[in-house]
N, C-alpha and C positions, 0 to 999 in steps of 0.2 A: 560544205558549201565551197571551199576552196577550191579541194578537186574539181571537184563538178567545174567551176569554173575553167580553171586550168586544164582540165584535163581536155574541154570543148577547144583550148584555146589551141592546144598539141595538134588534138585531132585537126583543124581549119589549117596549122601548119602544113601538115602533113600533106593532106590534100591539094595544097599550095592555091588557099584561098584566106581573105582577108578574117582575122578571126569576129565574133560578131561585135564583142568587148572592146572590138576599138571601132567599131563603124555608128551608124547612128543608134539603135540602140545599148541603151544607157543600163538594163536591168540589170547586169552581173556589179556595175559599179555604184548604183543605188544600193545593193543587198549589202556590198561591203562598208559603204558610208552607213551604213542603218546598224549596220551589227558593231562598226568602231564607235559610233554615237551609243548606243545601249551599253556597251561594254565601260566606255569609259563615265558615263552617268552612274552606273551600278557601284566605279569606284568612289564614285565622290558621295554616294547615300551614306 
């Protein structure tokens, strides 16, 4: 998931266009709230 993110964000550099992670959609930065939320849930079970 990371990559994939980061890596989209390179490639938008690259290109020397706005990455989509910082524009209005919001999906790469829900995925990573959802997977910090699950992960730190699973430590407190």
């Amino acid at each position: 998931m990371i990559s994939a993110i980061f890596g989209g964000v390179i490639r938008d550099m690259m290109v020397n266009e706005i990455p989509l992670i910082f524009s209005r959609q919001i999906y790469a930065t829900a995925c990573l709230a959802g997977a910090a939320l699950y992960i730190g849930l699973r430590h407190l079970a």
